[in-house]
C-alpha positions as CSV (number, residue, x, y, z in Angstrom):
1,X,88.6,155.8,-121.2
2,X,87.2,153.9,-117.8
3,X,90.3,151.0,-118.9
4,X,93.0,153.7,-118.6
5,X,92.0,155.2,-115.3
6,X,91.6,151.7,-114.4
7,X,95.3,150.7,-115.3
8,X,96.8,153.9,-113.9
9,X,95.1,153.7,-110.6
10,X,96.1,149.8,-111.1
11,X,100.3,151.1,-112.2
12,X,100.0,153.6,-109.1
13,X,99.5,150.9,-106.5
14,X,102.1,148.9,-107.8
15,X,104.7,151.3,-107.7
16,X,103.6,152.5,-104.3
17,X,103.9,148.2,-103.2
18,X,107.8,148.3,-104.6
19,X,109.5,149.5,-102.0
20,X,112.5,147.2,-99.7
21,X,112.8,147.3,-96.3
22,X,115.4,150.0,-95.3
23,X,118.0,148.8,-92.6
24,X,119.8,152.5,-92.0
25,X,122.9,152.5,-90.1
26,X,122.8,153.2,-86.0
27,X,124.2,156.1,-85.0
28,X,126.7,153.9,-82.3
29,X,127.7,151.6,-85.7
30,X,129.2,154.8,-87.1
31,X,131.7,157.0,-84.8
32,X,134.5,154.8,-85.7
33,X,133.5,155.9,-89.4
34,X,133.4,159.3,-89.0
35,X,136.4,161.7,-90.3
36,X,138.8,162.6,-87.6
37,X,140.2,165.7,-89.1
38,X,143.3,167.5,-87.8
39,X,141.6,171.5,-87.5
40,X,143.6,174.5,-88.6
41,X,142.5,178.1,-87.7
42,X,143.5,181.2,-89.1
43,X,142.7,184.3,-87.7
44,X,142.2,188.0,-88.8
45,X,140.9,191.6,-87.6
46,X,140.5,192.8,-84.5
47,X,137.2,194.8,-84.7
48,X,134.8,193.7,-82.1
49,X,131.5,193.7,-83.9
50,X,131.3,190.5,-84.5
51,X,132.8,187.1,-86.7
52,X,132.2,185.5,-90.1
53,X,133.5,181.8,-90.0
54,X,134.3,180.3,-92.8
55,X,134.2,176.5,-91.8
56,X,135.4,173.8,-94.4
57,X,134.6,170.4,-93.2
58,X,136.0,167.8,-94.2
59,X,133.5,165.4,-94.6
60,X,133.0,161.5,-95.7
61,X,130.1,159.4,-97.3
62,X,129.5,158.1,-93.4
63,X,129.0,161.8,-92.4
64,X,125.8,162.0,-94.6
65,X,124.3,158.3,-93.3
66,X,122.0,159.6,-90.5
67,X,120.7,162.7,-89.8
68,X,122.5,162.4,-86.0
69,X,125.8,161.8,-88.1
70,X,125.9,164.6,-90.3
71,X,124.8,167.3,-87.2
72,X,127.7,165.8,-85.1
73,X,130.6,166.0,-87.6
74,X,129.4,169.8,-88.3
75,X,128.7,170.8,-85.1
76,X,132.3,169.9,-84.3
77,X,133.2,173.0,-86.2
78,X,131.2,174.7,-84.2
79,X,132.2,173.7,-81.1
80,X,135.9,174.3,-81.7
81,X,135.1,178.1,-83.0
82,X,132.9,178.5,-79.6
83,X,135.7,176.5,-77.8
84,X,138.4,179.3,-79.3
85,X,136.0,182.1,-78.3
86,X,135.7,183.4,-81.8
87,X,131.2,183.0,-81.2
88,X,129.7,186.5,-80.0
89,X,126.1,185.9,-79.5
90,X,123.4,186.7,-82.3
91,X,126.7,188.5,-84.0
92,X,128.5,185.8,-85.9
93,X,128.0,184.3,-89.5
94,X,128.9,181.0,-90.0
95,X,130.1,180.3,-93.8
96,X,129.6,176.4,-95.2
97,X,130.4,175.3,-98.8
98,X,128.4,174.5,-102.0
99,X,126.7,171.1,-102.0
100,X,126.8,170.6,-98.4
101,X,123.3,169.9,-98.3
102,X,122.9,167.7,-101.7
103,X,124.3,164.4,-100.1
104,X,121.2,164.4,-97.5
105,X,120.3,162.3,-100.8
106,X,121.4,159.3,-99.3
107,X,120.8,159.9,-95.5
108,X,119.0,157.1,-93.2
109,X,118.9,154.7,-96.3
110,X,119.6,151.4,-96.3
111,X,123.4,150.2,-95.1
112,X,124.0,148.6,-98.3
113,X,124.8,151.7,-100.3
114,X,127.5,152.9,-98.0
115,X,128.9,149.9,-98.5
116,X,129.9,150.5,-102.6
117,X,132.4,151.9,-103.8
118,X,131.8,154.4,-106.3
119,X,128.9,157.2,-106.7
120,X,127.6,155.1,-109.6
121,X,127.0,152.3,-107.6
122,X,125.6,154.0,-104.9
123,X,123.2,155.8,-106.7
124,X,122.0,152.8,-108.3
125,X,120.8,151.0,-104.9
126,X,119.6,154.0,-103.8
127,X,116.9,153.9,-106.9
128,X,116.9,150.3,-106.2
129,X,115.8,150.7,-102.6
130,X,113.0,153.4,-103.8
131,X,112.0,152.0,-107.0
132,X,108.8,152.7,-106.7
133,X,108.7,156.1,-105.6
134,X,111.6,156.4,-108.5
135,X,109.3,155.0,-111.1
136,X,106.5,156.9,-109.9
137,X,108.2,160.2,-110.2
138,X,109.9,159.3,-113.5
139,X,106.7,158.6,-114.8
140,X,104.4,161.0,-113.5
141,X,106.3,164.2,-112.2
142,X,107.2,167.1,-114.6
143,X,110.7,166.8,-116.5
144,X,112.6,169.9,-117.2
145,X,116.3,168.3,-117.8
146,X,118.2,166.6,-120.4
147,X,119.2,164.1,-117.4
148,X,115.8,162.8,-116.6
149,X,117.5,159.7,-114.4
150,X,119.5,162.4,-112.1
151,X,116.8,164.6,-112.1
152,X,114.2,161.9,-111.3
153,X,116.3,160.5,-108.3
154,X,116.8,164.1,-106.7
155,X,112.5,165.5,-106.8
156,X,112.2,161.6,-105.5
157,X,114.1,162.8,-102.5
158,X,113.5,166.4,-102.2
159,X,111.1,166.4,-99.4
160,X,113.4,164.4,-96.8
161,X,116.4,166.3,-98.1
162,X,114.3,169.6,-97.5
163,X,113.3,168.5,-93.8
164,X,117.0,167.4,-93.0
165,X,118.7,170.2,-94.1
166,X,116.5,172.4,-92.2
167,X,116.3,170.1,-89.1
168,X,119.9,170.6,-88.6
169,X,120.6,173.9,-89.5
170,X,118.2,175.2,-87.6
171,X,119.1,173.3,-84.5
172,X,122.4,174.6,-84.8
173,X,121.9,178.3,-85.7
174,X,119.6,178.2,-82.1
175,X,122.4,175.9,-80.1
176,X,125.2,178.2,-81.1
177,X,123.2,181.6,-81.4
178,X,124.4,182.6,-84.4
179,X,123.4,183.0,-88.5
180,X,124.4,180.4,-91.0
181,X,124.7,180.8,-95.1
182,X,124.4,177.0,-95.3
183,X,126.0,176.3,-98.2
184,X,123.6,174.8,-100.8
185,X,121.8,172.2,-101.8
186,X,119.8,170.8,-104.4
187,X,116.2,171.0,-104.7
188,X,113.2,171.3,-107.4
189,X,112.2,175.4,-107.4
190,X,112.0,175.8,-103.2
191,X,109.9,178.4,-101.4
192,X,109.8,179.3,-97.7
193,X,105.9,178.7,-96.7
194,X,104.7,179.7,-93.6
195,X,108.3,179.6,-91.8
196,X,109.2,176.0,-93.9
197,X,111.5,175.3,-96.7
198,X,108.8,173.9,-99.4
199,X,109.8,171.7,-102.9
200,X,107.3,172.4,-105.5
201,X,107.2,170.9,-109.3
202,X,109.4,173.0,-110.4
203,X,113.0,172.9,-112.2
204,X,115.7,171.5,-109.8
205,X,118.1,174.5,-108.8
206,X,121.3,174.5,-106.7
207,X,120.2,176.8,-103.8
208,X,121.6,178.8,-100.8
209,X,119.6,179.7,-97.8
210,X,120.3,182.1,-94.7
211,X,119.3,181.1,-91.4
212,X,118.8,183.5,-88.5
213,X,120.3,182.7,-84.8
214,X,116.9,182.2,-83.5
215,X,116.8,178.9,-86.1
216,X,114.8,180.6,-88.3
217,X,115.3,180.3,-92.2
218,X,114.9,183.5,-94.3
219,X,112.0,183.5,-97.2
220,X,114.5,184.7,-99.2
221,X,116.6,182.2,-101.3
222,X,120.1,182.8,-103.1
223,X,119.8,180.8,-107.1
224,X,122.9,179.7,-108.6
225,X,123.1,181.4,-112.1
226,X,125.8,180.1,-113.9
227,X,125.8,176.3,-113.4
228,X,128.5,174.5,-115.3
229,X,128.3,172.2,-118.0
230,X,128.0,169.0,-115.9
231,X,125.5,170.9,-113.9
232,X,123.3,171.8,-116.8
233,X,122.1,168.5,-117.9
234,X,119.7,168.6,-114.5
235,X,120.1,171.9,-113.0
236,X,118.4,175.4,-114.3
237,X,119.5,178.3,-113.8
238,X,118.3,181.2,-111.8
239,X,117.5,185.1,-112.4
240,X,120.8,187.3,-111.9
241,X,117.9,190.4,-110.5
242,X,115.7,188.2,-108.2
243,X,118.8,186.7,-105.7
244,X,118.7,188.9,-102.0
245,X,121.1,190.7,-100.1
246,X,120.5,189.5,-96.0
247,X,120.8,192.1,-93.8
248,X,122.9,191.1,-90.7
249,X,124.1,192.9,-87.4
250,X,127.4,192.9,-89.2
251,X,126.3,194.6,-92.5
252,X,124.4,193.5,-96.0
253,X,125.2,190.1,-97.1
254,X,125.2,188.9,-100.9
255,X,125.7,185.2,-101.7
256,X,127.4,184.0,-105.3
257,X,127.5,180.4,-105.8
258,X,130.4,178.7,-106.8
259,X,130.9,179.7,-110.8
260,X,128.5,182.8,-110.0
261,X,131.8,184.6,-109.0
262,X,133.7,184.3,-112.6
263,X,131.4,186.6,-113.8
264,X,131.2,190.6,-114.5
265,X,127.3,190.9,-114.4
266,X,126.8,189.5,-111.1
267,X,129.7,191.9,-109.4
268,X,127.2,194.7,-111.4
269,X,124.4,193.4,-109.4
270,X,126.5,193.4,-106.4
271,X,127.1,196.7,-106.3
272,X,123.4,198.0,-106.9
273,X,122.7,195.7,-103.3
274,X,125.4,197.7,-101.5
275,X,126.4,194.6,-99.5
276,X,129.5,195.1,-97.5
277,X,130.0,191.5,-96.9
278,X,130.3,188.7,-100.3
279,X,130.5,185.0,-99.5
280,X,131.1,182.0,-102.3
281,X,130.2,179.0,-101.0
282,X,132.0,176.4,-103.5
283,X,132.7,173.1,-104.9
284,X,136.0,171.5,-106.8
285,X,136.1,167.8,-107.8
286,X,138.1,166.0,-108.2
287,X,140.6,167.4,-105.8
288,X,143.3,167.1,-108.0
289,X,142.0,169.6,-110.6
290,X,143.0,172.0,-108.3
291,X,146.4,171.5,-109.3
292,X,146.0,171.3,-113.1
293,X,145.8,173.5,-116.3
294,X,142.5,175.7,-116.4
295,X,140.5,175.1,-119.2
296,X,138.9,178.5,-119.4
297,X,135.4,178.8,-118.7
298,X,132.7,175.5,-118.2
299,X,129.3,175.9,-120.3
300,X,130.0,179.4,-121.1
301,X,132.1,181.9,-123.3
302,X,134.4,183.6,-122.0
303,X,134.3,186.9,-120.7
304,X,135.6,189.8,-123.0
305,X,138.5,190.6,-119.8
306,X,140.0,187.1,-120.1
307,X,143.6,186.3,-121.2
308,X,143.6,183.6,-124.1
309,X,146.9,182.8,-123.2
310,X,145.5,181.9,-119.7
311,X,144.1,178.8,-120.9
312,X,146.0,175.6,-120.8
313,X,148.5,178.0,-119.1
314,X,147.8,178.8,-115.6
315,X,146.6,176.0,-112.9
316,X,142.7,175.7,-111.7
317,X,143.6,177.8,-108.6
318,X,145.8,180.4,-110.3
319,X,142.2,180.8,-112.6
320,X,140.2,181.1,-109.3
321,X,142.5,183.6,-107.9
322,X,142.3,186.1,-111.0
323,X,138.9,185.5,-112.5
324,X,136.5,184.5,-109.8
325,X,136.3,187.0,-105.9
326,X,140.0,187.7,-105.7
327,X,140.4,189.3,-109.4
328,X,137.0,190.8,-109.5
329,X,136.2,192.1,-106.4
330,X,136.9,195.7,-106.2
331,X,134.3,196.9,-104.6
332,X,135.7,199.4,-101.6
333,X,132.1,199.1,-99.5
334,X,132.9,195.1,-99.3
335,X,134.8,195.0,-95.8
336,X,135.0,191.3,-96.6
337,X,135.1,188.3,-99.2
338,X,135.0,184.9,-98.5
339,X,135.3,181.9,-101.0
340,X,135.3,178.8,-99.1
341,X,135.2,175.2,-100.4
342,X,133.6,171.5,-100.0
343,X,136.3,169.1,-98.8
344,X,135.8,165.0,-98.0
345,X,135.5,162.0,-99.9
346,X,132.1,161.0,-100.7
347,X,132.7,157.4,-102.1
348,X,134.9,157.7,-105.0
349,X,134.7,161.2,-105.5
350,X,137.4,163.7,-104.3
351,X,136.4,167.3,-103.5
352,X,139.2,169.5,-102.4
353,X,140.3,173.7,-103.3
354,X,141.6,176.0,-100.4
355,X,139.9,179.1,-99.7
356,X,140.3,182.9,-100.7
357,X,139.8,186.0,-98.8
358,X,139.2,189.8,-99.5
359,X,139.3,192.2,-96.2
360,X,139.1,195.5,-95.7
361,X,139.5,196.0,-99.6
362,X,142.6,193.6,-99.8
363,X,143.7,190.4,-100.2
364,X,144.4,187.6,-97.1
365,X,147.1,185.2,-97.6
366,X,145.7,181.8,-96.5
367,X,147.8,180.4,-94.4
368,X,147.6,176.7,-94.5
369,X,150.5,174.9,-95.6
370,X,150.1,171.1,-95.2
371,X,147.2,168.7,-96.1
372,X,147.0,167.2,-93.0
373,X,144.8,169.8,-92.0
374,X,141.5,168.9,-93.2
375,X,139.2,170.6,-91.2
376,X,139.6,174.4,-91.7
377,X,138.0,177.0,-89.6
378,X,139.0,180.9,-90.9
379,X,137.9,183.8,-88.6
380,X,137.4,187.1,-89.5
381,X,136.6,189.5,-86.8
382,X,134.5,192.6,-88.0
């Protein structure tokens, strides 16, 4: 018994002696690397309440490379919706995408892994780099996931992700004065202690948080329920009954993630929270799936209410339009629905989709027309 303590202590050590030396990018190294989107706006209502923003940034691997890096190509958004007067004071609610937060995976890691070109190769480095917290977490931490790799690589992280994510958007929920539903990000099982997003052993989940103008996050955290197929391998699922409604200055808040919003139990659950305002933070890839024939539903049977002739019929966005917020949402206390999506290039992979609105108990024609415009701010006054 005394030989095996000996050899674990002896293993530990080891692992903990593997690490490289990190060179992370400098923030001056990387402006000219940085997207230079063209911004659109769009514009609607005329109450005086307040705004919900939905921002889609388009963002790039190089956005995610230093903590300085990913604040400034965000708070760009931010700047142009305080620039365009659309930011009242403690009475806005900025909107962000799914997975916004997932690529703090990679941020102030070594150079070399922004310099491959795929997210296979990058991901590889990055365990390089960390192989021996890698190999002490794939040995020693608790597996729930039929992807033990992916899993392994994501609890490795999940304490710097966890600080990052929070860092930034708390600092700019209390620059701007305003609340944030910051998209989502993966993490094992989260809790808010004491004020402070915590990781504990739990299963990863693809969460949402809500942070308050005065940079505070709120204790309670939005679960995704229905991940898709690909997202099942590492990814649990959370409890349709235990996900909040915030209460805002501009009404009761509910959060669906992504596929969340192609189902009939969670608009049930909707209307027992009596929110008046839905968001879907959300995430396509590749972008170009956007544009071909829907498949029906990912890692889950169909709904009773769907049209078998639908599938292998009707494009990816025709399917978003009838089965996820726009078809389902009929709800006459929602004053507004917002479904806004991840856009950039993260190394080889493409993330694209164009958003969809419900207000005042009817549909909003987006606007935009041309690609060119990849960063997309859309206003709703309130």
């Amino acid at each position: 018994m005394r030989f095996f303590v000996s050899f674990s202590v002896f293993l530990c050590l080891t692992i903990l002696t593997l690490q490289c030396k990190k060179q992370p990018h400098e923030s001056t190294s990387l402006s000219a690397k940085l997207p230079k989107p063209i911004f659109y706006q769009q514009t609607e209502g005329k109450g005086k309440r307040g705004t919900v923003i939905g921002i889609e940034p388009y963002l790039n691997k190089y956005s995610y490379a230093t903590e300085e890096s990913f604040y400034l190509s965000i708070r760009e958004y931010f700047q142009k919706a305080k620039d365009n007067e659309n930011i009242f004071v403690d009475r806005t609610i900025i909107v962000l995408p799914e997975y916004i937060g997932t690529w703090f995976v990679v941020t102030s890691e070594d150079k070399s892994i922004f310099e491959k070109e795929t997210i296979s190769e990058a991901m590889e480095e990055l365990v390089k780099l960390n192989i021996g917290s890698f190999l002490w977490h794939y040995a020693f931490s608790p597996s729930y996931s039929t992807d033990h790799l992916k899993e392994t690589l994501f609890r490795m992280k999940a304490w710097q992700m966890t600080d990052r994510y929070q860092s930034i958007f708390s600092r700019l929920a209390r620059e701007y004065r305003v609340a944030i539903v910051a998209g989502s990000i993966v993490l094992p099982h989260p809790k808010v202690v004491e004020g402070k997003i915590t990781p504990t052993d739990g299963p990863l989940e693809n969460v949402s948080f809500y942070f308050h103008p005065d940079g505070r996050v709120d204790d309670q955290i939005v679960r995704k329920l229905f991940p898709i197929e690909e997202e099942k391998q590492f990814i649990s699922e959370g409890k349709l009954n235990e996900n909040p409604t915030y209460r805002t200055p501009l009404g009761k808040l509910y959060t669906m993630v992504c596929a969340d919003s192609w189902f009939p139990e969670v608009y049930q659950e909707l209307t027992q929270s009596e929110a008046e305002i839905v968001i879907v933070p959300s995430f396509v890839a590749p972008k170009h799936v956007w544009s071909e024939k829907w498949n029906g539903y990912n890692g889950y049977a169909n709904p009773k209410d769907i049209n078998p002739k639908d599938i292998g019929t009707i494009t990816e966005k025709s399917a978003w339009k009838k089965y996820a917020m726009m078809g389902r949402l009929k709800n006459p206390n929602v004053k507004l629905g917002m479904n806004v999506f991840f856009r950039g290039e993260i190394w080889d992979m493409t993330a694209g989709g164009d958003a969809f609105f419900q207000f005042m108990a009817k549909p909003v024609n987006n606007l935009v027309k041309e690609e060119k415009f990849q960063g997309r701010l859309y206003v709703f006054y309130l």
